[in-house]
PLY file of the C-alpha trace (Angstrom):
ply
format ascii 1.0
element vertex 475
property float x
property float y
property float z
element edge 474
property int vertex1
property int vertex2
end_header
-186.65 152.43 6.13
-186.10 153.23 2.19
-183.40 152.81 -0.03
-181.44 155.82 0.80
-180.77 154.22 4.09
-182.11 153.76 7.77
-184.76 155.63 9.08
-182.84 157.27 11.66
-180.32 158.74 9.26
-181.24 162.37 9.65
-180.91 162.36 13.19
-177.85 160.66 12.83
-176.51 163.35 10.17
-177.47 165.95 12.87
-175.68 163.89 15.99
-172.68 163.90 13.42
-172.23 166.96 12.06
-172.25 168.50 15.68
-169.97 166.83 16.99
-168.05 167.07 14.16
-168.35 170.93 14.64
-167.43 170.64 17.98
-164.05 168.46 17.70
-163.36 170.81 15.25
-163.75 173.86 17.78
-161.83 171.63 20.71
-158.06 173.05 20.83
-156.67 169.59 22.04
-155.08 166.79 20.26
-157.36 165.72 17.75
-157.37 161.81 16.51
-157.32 161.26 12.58
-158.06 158.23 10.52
-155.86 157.63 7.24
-158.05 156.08 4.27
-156.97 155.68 0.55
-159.77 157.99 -1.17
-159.82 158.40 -4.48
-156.39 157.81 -5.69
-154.93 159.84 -2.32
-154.15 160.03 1.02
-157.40 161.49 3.29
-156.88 161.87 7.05
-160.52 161.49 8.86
-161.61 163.57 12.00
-162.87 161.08 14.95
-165.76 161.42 17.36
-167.73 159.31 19.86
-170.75 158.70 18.30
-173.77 156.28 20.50
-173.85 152.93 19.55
-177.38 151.92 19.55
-177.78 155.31 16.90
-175.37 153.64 14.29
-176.19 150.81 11.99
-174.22 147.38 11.02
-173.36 147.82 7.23
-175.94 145.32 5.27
-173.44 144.59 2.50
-170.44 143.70 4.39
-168.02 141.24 3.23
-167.37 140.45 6.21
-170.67 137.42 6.73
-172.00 137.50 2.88
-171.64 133.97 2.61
-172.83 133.51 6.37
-175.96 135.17 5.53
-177.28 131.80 4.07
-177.48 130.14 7.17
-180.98 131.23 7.79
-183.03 131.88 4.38
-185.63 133.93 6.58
-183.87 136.05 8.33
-181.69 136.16 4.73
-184.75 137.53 3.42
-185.36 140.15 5.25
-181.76 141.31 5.65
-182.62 141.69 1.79
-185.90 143.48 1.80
-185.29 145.55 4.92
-181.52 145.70 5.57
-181.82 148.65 8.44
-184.87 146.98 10.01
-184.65 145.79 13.39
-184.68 142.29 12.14
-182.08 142.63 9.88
-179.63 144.24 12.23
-180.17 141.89 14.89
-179.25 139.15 12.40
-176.28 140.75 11.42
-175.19 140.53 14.94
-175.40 137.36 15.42
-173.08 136.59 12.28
-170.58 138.83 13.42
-169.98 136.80 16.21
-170.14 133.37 14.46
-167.56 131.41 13.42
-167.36 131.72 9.60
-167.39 128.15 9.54
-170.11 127.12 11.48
-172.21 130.76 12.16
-174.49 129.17 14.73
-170.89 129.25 17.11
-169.04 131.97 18.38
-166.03 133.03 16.37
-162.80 132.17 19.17
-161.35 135.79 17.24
-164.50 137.31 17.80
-164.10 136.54 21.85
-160.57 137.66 21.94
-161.58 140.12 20.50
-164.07 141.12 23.44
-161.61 140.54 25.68
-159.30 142.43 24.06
-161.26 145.65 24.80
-162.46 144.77 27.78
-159.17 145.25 29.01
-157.72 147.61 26.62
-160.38 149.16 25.21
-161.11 150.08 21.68
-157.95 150.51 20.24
-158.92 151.35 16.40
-161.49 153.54 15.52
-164.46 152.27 13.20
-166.03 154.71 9.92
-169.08 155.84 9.34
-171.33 157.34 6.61
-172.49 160.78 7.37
-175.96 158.41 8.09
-173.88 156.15 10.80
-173.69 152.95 8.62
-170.28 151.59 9.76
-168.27 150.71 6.79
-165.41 149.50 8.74
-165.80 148.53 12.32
-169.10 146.42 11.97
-167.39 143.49 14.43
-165.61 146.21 17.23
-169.49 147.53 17.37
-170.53 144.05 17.85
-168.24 143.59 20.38
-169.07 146.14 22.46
-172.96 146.35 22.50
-172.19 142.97 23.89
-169.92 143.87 26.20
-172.61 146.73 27.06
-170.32 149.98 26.51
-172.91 152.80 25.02
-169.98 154.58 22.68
-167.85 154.22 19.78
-165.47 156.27 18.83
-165.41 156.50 14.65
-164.26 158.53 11.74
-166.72 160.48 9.15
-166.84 159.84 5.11
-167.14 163.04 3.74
-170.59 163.50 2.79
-170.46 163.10 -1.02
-169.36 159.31 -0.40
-170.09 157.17 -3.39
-171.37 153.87 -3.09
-167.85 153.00 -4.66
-166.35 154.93 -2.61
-167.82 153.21 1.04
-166.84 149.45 -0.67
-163.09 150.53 -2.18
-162.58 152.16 1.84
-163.90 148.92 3.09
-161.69 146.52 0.66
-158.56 148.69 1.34
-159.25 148.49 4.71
-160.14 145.08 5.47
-157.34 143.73 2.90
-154.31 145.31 5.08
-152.12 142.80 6.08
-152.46 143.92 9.72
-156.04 143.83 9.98
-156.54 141.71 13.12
-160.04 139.76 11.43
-159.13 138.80 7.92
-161.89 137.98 5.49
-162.95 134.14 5.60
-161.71 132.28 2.28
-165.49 132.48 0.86
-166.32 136.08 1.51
-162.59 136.71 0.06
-164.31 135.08 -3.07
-167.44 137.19 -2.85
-165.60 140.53 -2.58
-163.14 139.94 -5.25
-166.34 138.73 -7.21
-168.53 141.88 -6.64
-165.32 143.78 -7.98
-165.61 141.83 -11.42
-169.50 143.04 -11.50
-168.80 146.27 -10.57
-166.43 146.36 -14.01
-163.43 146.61 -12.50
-160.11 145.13 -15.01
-158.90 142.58 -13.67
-155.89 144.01 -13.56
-156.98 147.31 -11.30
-158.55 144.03 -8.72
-155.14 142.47 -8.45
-153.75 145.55 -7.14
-156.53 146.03 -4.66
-156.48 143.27 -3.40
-152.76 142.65 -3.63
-152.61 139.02 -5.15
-151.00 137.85 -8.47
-152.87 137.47 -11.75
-152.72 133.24 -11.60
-154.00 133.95 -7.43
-156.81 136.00 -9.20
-157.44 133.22 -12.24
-157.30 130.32 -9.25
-160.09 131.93 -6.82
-162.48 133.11 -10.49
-162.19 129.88 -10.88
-162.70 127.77 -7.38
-165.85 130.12 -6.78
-167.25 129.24 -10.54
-167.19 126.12 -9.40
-168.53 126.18 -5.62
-171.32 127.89 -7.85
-171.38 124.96 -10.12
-172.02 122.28 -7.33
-174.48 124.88 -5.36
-176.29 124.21 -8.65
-175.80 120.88 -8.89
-176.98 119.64 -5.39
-180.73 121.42 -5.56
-183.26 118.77 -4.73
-186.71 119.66 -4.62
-188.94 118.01 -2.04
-192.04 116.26 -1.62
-194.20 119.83 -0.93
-191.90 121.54 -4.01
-189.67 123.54 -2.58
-185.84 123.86 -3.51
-182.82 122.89 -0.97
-179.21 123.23 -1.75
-175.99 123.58 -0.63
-174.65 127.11 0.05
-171.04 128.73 -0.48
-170.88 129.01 3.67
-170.55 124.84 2.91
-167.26 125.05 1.67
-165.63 127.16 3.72
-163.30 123.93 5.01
-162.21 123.00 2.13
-160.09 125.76 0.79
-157.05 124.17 0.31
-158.43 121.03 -1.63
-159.65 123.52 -3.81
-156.47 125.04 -4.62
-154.42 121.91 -5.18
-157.71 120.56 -7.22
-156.76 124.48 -9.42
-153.74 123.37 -9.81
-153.77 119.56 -10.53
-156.83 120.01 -13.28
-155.60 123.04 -15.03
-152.29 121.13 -15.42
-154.16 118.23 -17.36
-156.71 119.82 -19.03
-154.36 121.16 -22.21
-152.98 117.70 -22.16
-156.24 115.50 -22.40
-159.47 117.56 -21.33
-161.51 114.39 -20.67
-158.85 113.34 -18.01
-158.94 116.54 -16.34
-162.63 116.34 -16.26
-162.24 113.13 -14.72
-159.91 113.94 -12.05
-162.15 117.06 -10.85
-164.95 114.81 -10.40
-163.66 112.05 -8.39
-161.29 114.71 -6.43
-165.23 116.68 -5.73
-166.51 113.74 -4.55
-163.72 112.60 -2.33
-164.02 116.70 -0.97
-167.80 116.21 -0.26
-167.21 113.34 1.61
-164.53 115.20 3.93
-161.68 113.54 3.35
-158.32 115.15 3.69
-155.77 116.96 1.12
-153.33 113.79 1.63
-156.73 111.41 0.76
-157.18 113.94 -2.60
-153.57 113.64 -3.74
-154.23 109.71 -4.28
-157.32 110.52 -6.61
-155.87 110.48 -10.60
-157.78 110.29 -13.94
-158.36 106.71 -13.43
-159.07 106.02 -9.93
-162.69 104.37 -9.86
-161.52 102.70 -12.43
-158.64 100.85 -10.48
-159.85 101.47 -7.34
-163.53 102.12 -7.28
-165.42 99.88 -9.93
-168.30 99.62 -8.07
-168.82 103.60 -8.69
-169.48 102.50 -12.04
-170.89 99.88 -14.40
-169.73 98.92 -17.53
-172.73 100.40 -19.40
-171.94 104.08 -17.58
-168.54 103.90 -19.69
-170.31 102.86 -22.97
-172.28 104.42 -25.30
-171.79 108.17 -27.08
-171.18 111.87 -25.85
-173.91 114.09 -25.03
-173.49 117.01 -27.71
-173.35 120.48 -25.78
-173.86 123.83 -27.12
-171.38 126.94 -27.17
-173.33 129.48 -25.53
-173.36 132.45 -28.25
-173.12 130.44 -30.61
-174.84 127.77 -32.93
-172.07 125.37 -32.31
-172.52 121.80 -31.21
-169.61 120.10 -30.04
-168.11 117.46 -28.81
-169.36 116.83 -25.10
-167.92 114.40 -22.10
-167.44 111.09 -22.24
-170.15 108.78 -20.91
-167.27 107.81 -18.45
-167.30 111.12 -16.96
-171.18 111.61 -17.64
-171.25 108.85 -15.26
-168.68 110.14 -13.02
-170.76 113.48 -12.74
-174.23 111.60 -11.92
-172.12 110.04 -9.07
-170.74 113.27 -7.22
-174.11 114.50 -7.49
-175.90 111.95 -5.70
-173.63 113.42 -2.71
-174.34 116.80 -3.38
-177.75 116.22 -3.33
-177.85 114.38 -0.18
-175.70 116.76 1.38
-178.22 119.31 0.41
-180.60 117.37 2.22
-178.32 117.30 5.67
-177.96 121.16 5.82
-181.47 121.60 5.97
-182.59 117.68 7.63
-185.15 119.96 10.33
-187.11 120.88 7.29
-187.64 117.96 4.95
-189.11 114.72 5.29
-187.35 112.14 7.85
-187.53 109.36 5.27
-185.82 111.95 3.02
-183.00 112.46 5.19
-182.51 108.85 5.80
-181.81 108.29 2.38
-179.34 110.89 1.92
-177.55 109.36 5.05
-177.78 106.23 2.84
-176.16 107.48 0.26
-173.69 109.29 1.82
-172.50 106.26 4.02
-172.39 103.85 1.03
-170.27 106.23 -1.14
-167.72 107.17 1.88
-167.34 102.98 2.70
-166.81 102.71 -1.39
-164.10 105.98 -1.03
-162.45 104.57 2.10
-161.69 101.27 0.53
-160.64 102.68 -2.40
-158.37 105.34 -0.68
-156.95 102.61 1.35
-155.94 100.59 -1.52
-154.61 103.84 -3.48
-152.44 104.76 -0.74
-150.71 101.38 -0.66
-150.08 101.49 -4.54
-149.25 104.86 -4.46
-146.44 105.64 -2.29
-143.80 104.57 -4.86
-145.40 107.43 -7.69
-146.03 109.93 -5.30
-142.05 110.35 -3.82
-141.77 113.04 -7.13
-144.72 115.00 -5.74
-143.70 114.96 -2.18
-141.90 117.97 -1.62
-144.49 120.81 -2.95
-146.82 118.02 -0.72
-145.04 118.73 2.07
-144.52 122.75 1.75
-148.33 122.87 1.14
-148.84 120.90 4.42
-146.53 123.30 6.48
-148.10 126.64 4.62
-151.62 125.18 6.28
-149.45 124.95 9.82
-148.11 128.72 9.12
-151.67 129.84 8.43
-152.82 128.25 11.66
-149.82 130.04 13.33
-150.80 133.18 12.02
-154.34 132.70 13.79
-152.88 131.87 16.96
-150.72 135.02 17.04
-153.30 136.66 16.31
-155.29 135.68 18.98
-152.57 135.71 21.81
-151.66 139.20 20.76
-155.60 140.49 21.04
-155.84 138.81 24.71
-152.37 140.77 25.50
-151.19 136.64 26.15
-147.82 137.04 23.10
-144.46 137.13 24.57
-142.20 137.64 21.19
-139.40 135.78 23.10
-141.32 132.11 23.02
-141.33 132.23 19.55
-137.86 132.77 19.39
-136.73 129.25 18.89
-139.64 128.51 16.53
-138.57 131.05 14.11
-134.67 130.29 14.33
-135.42 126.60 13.16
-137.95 127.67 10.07
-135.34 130.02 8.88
-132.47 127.21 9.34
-134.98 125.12 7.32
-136.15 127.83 4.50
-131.96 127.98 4.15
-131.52 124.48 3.90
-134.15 124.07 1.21
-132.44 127.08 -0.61
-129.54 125.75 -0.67
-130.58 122.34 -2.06
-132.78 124.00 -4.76
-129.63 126.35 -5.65
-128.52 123.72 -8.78
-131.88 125.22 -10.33
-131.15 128.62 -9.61
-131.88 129.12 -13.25
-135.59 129.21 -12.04
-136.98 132.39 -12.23
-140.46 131.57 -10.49
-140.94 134.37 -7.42
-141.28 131.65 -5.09
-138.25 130.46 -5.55
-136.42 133.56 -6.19
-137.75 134.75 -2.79
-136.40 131.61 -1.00
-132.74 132.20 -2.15
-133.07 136.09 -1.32
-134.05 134.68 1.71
-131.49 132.26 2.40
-128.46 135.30 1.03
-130.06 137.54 4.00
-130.16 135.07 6.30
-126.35 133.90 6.00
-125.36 137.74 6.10
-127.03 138.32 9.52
-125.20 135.24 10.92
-123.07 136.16 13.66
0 1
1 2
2 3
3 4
4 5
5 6
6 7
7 8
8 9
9 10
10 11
11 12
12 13
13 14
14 15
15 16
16 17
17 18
18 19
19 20
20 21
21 22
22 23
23 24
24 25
25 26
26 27
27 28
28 29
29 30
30 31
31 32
32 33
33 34
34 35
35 36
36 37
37 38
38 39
39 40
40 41
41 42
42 43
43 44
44 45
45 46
46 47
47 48
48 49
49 50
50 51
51 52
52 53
53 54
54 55
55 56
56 57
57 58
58 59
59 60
60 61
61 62
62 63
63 64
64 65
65 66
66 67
67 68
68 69
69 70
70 71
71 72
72 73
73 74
74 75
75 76
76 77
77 78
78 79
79 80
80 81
81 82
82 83
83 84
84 85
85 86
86 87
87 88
88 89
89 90
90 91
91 92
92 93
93 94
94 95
95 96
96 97
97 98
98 99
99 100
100 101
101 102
102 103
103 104
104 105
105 106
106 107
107 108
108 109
109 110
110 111
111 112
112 113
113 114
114 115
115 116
116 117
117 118
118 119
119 120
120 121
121 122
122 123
123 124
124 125
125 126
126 127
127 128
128 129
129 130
130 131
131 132
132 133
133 134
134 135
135 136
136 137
137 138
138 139
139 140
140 141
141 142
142 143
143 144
144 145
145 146
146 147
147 148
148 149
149 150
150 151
151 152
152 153
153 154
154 155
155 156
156 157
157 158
158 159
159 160
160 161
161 162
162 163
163 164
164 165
165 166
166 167
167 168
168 169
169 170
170 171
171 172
172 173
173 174
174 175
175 176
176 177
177 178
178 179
179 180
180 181
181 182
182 183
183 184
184 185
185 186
186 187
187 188
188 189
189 190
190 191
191 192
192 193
193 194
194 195
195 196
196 197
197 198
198 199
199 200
200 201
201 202
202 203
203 204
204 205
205 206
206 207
207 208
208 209
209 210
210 211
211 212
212 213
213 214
214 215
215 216
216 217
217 218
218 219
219 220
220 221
221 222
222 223
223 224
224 225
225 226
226 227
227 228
228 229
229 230
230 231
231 232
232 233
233 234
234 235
235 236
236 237
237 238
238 239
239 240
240 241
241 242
242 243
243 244
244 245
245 246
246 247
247 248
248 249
249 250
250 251
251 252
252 253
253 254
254 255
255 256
256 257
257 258
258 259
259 260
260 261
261 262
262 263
263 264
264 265
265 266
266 267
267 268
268 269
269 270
270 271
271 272
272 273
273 274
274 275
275 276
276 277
277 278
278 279
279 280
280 281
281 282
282 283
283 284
284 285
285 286
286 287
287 288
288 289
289 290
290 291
291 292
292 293
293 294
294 295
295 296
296 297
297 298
298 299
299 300
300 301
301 302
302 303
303 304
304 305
305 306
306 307
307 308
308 309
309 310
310 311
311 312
312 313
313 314
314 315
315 316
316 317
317 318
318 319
319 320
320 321
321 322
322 323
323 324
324 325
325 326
326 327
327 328
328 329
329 330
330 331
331 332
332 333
333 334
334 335
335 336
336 337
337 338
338 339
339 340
340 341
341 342
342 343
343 344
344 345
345 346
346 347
347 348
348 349
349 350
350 351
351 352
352 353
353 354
354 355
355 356
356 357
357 358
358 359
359 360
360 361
361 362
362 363
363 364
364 365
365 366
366 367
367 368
368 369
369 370
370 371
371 372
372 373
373 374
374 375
375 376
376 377
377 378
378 379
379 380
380 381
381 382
382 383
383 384
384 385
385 386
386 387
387 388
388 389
389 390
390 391
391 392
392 393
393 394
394 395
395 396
396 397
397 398
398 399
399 400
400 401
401 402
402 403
403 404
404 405
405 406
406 407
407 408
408 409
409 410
410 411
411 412
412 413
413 414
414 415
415 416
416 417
417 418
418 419
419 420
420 421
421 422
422 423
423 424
424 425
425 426
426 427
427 428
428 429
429 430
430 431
431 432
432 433
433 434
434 435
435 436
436 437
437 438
438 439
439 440
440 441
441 442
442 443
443 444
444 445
445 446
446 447
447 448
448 449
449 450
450 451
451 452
452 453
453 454
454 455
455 456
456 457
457 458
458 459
459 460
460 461
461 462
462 463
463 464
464 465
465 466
466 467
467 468
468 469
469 470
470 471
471 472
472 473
473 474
């Protein structure tokens, strides 16, 4: 292997650019690929190509944050990405579940079954040296379902480097592609586009979100980076354990509404909003749900929680911090939040310790179970006590509540159709009466929200568009 590429890449160029030479001879029907390339349309030509000859794409999006399940094998994906090793590892996170890699992905078997009564439908890409740039989890699928070809289309041969990862963005970010990204490796690829220089504004369009979607995931994955930091421990024999990005993968809707709550407080009092994002981490490490989150405001240990903290954690004077760049000193937290800090650490640390409890010390792990069971009976209690107080305070927030709650149904919806369509099991007819009653109840929340038609958020401008469409096409 070297850093050009695998070490079967001229045979592959060979194996590729006859066949090419020979589709192009062929006088049949001959199958294309459309890709954005370089700012235009560019139709691919399409051959078979053997499967064990091609080569899973090292620096998909598709398992970056899945690649930290196993810091081996991680390792050596790194050092030798086209080595035997490497690939085989690759495989196996192709198949797992992004949430838990050591599973198999249900989309990744309907997928399977998919072709193994259809077929391969869509066609995969290649580099001229057979490293699939689209198409990594259809190869997957088949060397498992032990079919020896692939049918793909060909980069031209001066591909770029960023030309392969715009294909593979554009490609993978279509709103029909059957495997999205999962929410981390969304994070990851939007990320990489920020180091590669890209304006912000030239990422928006890629990926095809809005600048405050753009500013909300910079943000969530600054701070899944944050408490990655945060939780290393190091053990008795010195080395490091932490949490890893593939750890939050669960929890992306907390994380949105915790965007959205702190950013909202934070130009109104900064400590409070620092405050807030604490307790709201802590009650997220400890897997409680988005409904248990809404409870948590600026002063819940305090009300709720006082065993969290002492008296002398909310005394004393802020820790000056510096302005990187700068010689500034300014104004730090306040011991309160100091404290508050120290405490959702002690869970990240111990859940550090959990991902990796087969390679530390048992007494080790024991105490992190300790601590994680002590601050989860001190949540609980506290939660339980919030909810009572708080239904009266919360009625204001309960509608956006509520239309978060059934977005999270619609994106499990969109999963199932997904999967139902790629095991040939969707009948469009069953959904029928599904549909009819969300759009009766998208134009009955219209309609109530029309006294504000003044509005002029999309959402909401969307909604009534919505609702004026829907009344026309009544019979």
């Amino acid at each position: 292997m070297t850093a050009e590429g695998p070490t079967n890449r001229d045979e592959v160029s060979k194996v590729v650019a006859e066949r090419l030479e020979a589709s192009a001879h062929d006088n049949g029907p001959k199958e294309t690929v459309t890709i954005e390339w370089r700012g235009a349309k560019k139709y691919l030509p399409v051959i078979s190509m053997p499967i064990d000859l091609l080569t899973y794409n090292p620096g998909t999006h598709r398992i970056r944050a899945q690649r930290e399940l196993d810091t081996q094998r991680d390792a050596d994906l790194s050092s030798d990405p086209f080595g035997a090793s490497a690939q085989a590892y690759l495989h196996t996170l192709l198949m797992g579940d992004p949430k838990d890699p050591s599973s198999t992905d249900p989309s990744f078997t309907a997928l399977m079954a998919d072709i193994k009564q259809h077929g391969q439908t869509d066609a995969g890409i290649i580099t001229r040296h057979g490293v699939l740039i689209n198409g990594n989890t259809r190869r997957a699928a088949l060397k498992e379902l032990g079919q020896r070809d692939i049918r793909v289309a060909v980069l031209p041969p001066d591909a770029s480097h960023e030309d392969t990862r715009s294909v593979e963005l554009a490609l993978q970010l279509r709103k029909d592609h059957r495997r999205d990204y999962s929410f981390v490796n969304f994070l990851i690829a939007l990320d990489d586009r920020v180091n590669d220089g890209m304006q912000a504004k030239q990422i928006q369009k890629e990926f095809r979100i809005a600048a405050t979607t753009y500013d909300r995931n910079r943000w969530i994955l600054q701070a899944m980076r944050e408490l990655i930091e945060r939780s290393e421990i190091v053990d008795a024999d010195g080395k490091k354990h932490a949490m890893r990005l593939m750890d939050f993968e669960d929890h992306q809707g907390k994380l949105e509404e915790l965007y959205r709550a702190y950013m909202n407080l934070k130009p109104k009092n900064s400590d409070h909003a620092e405050a807030l994002r604490e307790q709201r981490l802590l009650a997220l490490l400890l897997n409680k749900s988005k409904t248990d989150l809404r409870l948590i405001e600026p002063d819940f240990s305090d009300k709720y929680m006082k065993d969290l903290l002492t008296d002398s954690d909310k005394q004393g004077v802020s820790d000056p911090i510096s302005i990187p760049g700068t010689k500034i000193r300014a104004r730090g937290p306040s011991p309160r939040v100091q404290a508050l800090r120290k405490a959702t650490d002690r869970a990240l640390q111990a859940k550090a310790i959990k991902v990796v409890e087969g390679d530390v010390a048992p007494a080790l792990v024991k105490k992190a179970v300790q601590t994680l069971e002590d601050l989860d009976k001190s949540m609980e209690d506290a939660l339980d006590v919030a909810g009572r107080h708080g239904r009266v305070t919360k009625r204001r927030h309960a509608p956006a509540e509520r239309l978060s709650d059934a977005n999270d149904d619609l994106v499990l919806a969109v999963t199932a159709v997904a999967e139902a369509r790629a095991t040939s099991n969707l009948d469009p007819d069953d959904l029928e009466e599904a549909v009819s009653s969300v759009r009766a109840s998208l134009t009955k929340l219209a309609q109530l929200l029309e006294p504000s038609s003044e509005a002029q958020n999309p959402g909401l401008m969307w909604l009534r568009a919505a609702a004026q469409i829907s009344d026309a096409q009544e019979p």
